[in-house]
Backbone as CSV, one residue per row, in Angstrom:
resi,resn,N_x,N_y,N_z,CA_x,CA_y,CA_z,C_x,C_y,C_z
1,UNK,0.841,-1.175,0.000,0.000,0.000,0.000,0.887,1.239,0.000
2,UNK,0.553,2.362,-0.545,0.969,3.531,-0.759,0.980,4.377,0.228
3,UNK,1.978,5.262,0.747,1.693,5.813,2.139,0.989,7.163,1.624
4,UNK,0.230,7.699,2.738,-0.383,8.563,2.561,0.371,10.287,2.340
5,UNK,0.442,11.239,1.412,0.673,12.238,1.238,0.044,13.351,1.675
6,UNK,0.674,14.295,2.619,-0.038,15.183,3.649,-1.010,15.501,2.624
7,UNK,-0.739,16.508,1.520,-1.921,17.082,0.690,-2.513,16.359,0.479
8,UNK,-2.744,15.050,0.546,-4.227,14.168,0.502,-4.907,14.066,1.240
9,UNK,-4.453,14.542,2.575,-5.586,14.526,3.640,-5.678,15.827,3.518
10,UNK,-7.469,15.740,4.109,-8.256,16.817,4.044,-8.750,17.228,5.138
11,UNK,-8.836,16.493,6.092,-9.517,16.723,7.190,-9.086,15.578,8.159
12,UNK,-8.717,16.154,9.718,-8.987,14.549,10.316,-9.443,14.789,11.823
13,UNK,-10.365,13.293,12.169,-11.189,13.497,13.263,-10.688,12.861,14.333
14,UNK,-11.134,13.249,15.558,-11.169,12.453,16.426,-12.291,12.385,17.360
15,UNK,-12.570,11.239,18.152,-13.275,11.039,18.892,-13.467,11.646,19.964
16,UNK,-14.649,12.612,20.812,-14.444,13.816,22.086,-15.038,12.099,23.367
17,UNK,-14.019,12.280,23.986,-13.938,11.455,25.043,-14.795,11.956,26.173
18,UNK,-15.389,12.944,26.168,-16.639,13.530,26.923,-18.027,13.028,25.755
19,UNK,-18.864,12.930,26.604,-20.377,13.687,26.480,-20.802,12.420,25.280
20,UNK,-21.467,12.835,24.043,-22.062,11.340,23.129,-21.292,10.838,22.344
21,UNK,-19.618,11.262,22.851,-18.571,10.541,21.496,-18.327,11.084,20.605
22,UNK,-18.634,12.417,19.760,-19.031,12.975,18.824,-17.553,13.145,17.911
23,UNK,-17.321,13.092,16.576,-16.411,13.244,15.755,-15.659,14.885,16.387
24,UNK,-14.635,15.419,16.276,-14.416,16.260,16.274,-13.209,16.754,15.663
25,UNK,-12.432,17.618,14.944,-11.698,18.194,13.859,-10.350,18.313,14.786
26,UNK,-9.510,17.892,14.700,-7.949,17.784,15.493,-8.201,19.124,15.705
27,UNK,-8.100,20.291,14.798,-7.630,21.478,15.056,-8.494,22.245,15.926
28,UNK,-9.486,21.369,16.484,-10.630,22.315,17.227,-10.732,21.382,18.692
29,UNK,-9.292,20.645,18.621,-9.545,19.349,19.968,-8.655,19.173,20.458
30,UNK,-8.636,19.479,22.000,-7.859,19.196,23.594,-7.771,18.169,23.647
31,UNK,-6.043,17.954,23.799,-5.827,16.652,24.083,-5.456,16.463,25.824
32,UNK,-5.276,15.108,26.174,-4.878,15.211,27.495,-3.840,13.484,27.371
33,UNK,-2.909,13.882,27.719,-1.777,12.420,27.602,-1.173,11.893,29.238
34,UNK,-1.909,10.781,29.265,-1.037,10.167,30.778,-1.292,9.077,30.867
35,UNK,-0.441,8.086,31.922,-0.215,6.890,32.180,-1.489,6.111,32.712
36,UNK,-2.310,7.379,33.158,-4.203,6.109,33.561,-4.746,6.480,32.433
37,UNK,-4.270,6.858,31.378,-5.366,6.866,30.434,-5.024,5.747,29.273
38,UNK,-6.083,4.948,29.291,-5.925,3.704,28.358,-6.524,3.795,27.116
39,UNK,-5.732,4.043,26.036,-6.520,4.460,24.483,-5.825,3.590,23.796
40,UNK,-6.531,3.723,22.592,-6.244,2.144,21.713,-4.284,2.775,21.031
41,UNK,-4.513,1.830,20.974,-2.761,1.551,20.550,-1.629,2.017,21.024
42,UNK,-2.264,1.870,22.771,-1.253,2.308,23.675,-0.930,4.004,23.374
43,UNK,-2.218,4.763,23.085,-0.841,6.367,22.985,-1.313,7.210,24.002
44,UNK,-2.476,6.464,25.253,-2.442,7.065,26.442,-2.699,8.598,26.403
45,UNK,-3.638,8.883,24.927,-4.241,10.169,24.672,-5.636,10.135,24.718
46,UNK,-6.388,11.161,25.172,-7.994,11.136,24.732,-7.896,12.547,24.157
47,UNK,-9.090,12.486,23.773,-9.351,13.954,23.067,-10.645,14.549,23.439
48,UNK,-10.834,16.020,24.051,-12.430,16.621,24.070,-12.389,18.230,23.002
49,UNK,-13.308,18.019,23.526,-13.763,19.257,22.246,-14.297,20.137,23.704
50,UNK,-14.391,20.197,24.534,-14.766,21.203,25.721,-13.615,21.482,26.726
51,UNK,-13.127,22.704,26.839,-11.877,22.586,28.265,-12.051,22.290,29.349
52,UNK,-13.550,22.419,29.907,-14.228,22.448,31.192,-14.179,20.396,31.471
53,UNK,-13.883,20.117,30.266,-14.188,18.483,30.084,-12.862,18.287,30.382
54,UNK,-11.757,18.521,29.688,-10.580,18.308,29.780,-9.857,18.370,31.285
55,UNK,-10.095,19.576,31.784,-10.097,19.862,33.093,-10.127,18.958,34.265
56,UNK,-11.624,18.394,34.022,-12.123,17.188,35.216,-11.598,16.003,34.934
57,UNK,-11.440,15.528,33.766,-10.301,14.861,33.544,-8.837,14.887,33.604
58,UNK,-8.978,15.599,33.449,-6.686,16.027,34.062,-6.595,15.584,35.288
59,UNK,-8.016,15.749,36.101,-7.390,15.449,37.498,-7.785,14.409,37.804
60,UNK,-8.959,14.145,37.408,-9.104,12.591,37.683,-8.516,11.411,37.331
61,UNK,-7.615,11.882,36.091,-6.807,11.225,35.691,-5.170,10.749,35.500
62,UNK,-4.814,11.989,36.681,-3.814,12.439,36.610,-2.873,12.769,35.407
63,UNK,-3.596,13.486,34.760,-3.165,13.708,33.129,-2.889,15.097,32.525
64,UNK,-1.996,15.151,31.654,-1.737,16.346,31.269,-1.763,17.392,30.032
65,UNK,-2.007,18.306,29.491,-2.318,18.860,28.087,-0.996,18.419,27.081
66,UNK,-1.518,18.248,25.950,-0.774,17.495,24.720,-1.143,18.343,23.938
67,UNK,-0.554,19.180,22.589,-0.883,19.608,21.982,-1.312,18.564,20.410
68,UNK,-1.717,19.118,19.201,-1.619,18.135,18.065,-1.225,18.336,17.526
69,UNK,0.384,18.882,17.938,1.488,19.388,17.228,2.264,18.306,18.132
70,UNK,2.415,17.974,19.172,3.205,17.322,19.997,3.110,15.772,19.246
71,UNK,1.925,15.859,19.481,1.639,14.030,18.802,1.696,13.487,17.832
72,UNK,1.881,14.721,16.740,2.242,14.414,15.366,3.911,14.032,15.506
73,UNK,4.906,14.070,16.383,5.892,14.207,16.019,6.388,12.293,16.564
């Protein structure tokens, strides 16, 4: 398979780990990265689309802000 070329992507989503799950646009989504947080393929990230969400999670989770500049790298 052919690897993917940035200018071919157009858009990309992620899942808001608050509230009904809802798709949400990387560039419009808080990440939070730590060791109790269990996400698929081990990268110990969730993502919300609300700060007030992110927040109650940081602490409950003992977790910390990630940018989606950080995680791209």
């Amino acid at each position: 398979m052919d690897s993917i070329v940035q200018e071919q992507v157009k858009d990309i989503y992620v899942v808001d780990f608050a509230g009904n799950h809802s798709l949400v646009n990387v560039n419009e989504s808080l990440f939070l990265h730590g060791d109790e947080i269990r996400g698929p393929m081990n990268g110990n990230v969730i993502a919300f689309q609300s700060r007030d969400s992110l927040k109650e999670a940081a602490i409950r989770l003992n977790a910390v802000d990630i940018s989606w500049e950080e995680l791209k790298k």
